[in-house]
C-alpha positions as semicolon CSV with decimal commas, in nm:
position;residue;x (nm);y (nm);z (nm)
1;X;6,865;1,756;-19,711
2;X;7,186;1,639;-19,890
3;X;7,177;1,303;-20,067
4;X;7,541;1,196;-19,879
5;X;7,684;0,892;-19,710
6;X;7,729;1,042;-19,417
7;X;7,394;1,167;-19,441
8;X;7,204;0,840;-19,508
9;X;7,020;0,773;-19,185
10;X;6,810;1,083;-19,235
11;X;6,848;1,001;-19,635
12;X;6,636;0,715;-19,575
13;X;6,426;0,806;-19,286
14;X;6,307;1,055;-19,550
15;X;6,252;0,799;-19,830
16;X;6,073;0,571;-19,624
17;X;5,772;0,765;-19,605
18;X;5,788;0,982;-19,908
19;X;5,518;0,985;-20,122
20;X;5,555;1,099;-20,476
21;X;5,246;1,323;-20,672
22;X;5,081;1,020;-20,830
23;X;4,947;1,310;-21,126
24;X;5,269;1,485;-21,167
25;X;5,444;1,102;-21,221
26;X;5,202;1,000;-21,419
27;X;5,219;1,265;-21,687
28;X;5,604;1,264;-21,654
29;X;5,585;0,850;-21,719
30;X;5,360;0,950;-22,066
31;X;5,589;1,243;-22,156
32;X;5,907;1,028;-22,163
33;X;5,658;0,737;-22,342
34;X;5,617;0,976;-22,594
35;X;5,958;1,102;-22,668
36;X;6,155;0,762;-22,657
37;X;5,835;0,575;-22,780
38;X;6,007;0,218;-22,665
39;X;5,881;-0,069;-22,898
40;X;5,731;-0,295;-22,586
41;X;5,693;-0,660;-22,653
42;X;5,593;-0,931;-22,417
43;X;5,749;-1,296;-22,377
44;X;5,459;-1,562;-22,473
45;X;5,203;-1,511;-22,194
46;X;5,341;-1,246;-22,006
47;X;5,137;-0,952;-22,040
48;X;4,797;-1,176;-21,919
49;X;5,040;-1,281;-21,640
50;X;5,131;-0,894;-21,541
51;X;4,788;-0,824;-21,575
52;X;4,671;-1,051;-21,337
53;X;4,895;-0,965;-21,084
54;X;4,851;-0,595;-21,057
55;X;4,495;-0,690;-21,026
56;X;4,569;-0,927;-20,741
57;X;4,797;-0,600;-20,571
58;X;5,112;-0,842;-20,571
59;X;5,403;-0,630;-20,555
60;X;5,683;-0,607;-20,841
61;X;6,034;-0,588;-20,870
62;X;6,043;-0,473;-21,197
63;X;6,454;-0,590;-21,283
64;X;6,614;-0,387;-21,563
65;X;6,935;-0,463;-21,782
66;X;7,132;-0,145;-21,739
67;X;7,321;-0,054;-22,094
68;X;7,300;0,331;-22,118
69;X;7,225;0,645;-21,876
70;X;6,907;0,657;-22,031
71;X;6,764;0,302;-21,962
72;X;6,555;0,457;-21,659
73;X;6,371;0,648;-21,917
74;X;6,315;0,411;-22,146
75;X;6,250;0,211;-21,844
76;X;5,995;0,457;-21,783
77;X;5,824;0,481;-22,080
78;X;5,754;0,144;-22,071
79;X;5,576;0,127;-21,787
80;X;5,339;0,364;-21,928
81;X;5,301;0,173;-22,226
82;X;5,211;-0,178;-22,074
83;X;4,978;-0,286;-21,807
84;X;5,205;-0,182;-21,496
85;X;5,114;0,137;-21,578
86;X;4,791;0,101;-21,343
87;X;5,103;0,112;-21,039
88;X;5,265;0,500;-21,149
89;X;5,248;0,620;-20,815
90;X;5,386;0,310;-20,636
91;X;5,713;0,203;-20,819
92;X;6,034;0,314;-20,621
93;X;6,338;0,320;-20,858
94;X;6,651;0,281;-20,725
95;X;6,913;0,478;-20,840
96;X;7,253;0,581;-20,805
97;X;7,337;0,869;-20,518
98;X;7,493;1,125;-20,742
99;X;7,233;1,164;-20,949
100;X;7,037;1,341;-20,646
101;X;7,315;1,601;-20,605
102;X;7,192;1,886;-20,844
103;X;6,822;2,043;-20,651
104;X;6,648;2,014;-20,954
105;X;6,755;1,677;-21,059
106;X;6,671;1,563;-20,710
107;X;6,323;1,730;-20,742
108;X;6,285;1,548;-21,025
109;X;6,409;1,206;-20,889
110;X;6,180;1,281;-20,641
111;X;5,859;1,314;-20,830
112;X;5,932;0,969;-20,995
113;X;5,977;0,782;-20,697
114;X;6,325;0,730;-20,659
115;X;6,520;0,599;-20,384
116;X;6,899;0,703;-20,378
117;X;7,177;0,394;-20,374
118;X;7,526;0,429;-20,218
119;X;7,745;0,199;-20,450
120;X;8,089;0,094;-20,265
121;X;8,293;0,196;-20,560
122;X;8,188;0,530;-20,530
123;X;8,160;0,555;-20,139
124;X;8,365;0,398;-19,846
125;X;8,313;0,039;-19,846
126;X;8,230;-0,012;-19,495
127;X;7,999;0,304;-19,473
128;X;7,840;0,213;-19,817
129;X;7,766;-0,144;-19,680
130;X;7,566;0,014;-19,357
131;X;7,359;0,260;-19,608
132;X;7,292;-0,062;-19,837
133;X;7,164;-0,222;-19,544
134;X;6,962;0,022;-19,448
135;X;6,816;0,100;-19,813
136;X;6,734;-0,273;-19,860
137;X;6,548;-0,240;-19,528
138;X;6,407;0,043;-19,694
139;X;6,274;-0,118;-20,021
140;X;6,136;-0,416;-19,781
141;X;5,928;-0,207;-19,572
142;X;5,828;-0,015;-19,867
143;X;5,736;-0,302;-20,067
144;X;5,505;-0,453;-19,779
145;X;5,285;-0,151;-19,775
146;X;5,222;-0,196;-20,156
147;X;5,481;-0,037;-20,369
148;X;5,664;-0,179;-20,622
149;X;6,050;-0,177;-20,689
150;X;6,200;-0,086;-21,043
151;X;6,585;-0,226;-21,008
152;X;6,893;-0,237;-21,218
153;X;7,026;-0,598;-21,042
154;X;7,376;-0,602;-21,223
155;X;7,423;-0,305;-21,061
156;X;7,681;-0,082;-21,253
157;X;7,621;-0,031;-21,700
158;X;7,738;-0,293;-21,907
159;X;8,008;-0,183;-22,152
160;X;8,111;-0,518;-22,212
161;X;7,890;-0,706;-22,424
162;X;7,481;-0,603;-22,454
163;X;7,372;-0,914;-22,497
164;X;7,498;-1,124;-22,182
165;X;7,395;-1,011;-21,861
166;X;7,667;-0,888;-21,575
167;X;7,664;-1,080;-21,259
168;X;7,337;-0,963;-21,062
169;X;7,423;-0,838;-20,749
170;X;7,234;-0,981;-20,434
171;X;7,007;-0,658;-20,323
172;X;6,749;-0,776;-20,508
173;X;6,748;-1,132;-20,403
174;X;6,766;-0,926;-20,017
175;X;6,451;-0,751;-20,126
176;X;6,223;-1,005;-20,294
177;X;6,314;-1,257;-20,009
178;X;6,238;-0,959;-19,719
179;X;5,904;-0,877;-19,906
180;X;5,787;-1,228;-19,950
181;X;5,801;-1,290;-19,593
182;X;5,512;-1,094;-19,538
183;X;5,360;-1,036;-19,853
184;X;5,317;-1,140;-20,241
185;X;5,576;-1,017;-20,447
186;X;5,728;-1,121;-20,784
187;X;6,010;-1,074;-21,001
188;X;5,965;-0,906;-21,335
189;X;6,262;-0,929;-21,587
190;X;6,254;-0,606;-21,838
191;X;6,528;-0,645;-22,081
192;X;6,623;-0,321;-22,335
193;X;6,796;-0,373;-22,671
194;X;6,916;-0,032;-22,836
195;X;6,928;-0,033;-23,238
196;X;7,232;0,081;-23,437
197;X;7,276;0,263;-23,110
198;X;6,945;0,525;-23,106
199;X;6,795;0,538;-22,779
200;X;6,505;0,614;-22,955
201;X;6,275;0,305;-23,042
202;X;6,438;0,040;-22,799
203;X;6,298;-0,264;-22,840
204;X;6,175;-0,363;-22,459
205;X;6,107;-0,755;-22,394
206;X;5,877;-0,745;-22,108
207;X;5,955;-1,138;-21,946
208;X;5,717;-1,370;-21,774
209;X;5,715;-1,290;-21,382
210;X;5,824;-1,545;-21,151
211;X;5,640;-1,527;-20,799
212;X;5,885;-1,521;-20,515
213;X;5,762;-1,783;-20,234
214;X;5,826;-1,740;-19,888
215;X;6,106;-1,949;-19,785
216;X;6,320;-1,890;-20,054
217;X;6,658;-1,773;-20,005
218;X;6,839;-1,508;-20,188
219;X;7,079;-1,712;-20,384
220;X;6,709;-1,914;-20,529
221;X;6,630;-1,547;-20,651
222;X;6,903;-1,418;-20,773
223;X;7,008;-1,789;-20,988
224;X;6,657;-1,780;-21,104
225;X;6,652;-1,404;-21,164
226;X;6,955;-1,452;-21,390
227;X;6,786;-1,692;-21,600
228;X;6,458;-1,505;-21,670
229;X;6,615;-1,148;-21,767
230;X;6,873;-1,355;-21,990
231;X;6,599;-1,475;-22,146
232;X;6,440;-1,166;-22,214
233;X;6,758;-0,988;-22,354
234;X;6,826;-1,295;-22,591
235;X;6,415;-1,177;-22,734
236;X;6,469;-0,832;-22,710
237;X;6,806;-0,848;-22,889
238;X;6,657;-1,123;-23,163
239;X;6,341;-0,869;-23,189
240;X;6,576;-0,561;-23,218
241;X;6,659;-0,532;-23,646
242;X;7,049;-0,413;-23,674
């Protein structure tokens, strides 16, 4: 199956019931721990906070500041190296379409749990919107049945300055708001600071999670959203030596 606009009906028919090897992700999560070896800190209480929610099953959307191709993996290794990693297995990752065009990349995207995104700028506009809708729809039902949802909500790399956050697109704010209308589900800033530009040894700020109530709109998410992964960046940065 091609990963292609055109193709995105049966694109996400197919990603709404895949189910990734829980063993094979979980070594791959510890692998990329081990190579990037991320320097994971937590923002006052937040890691008793984390804890208590993935032992209460609330769902995540873990919401990632996107500086360099290789935030997922840093991304990644962080998960294994705080107390989300109990949900390897059931975090979908969003990511960008092309990335699922070479087989083996796609195998690969596969085995970590990655749902493909059709960004306008790279697609038509009006057939990009339909896919959007349908992958948000996606993530929602997804996210009900239990699985988390690793997200980069400014939604394209930021080239412009590191330390101030890109608008955040509204998916997110679509997905936390579809999710917490029939289950618990909370929003999870992770913010990544990159010294004297290694990507080796980011410092990671994992933020305080904000449960999502049901009722809230999407613009409630996303302004609060803003304000939480902000805050994490300004710690990760002030952790990060230069």
């Amino acid at each position: 199956m091609k990963v292609t606009v055109e193709n995105a009906d049966k694109v996400y028919d197919f990603y709404t019931d895949h189910q990734q090897p829980r063993i094979k992700a979980t070594f791959a999560y510890f692998a990329l721990a081990a190579k990037f070896r991320p320097r994971v800190s937590f923002d006052d209480t937040a890691r008793s906070e984390i804890k208590q929610l993935v032992d209460e099953q609330v769902r995540l959307i873990i919401c990632i500041n996107h500086l360099s191709s290789k935030d997922q993996y840093i991304a990644a290794a962080t998960v294994a190296r705080s107390p989300i990693r109990r949900l390897i297995g059931r975090i979908r990752v969003l990511a960008k379409n092309d990335l699922f065009d070479d087989p083996k990349q796609k195998a690969n995207l596969d085995m970590m749990g990655c749902i493909p995104v059709f960004r306008a700028r790279d697609n038509h506009p009006e057939t990009a919107a339909a896919a959007s809708r349908r992958m948000i729809a996606v993530c929602v039902e997804r996210g009900v049945r239990g699985d988390s949802i690793a997200i980069f909500p400014e939604g394209t790399r930021n080239d412009v300055d590191p330390s101030t956050l890109l608008p955040i697109a509204s998916g997110v704010g679509q997905i936390a708001v579809g999710i917490a209308a029939q289950a618990r589900v909370a929003i999870l800033p992770m913010a990544i600071a990159y010294r004297d530009g290694t990507r080796v040894g980011a410092d990671v700020v994992l933020g305080r999670p904000r449960e999502v109530s049901a009722g809230e709109t999407v613009a409630d998410v996303t302004d609060a959203l803003r304000g939480h992964l902000q805050h994490a960046v300004d710690l990760a940065w002030a952790r990060s030596p230069r």
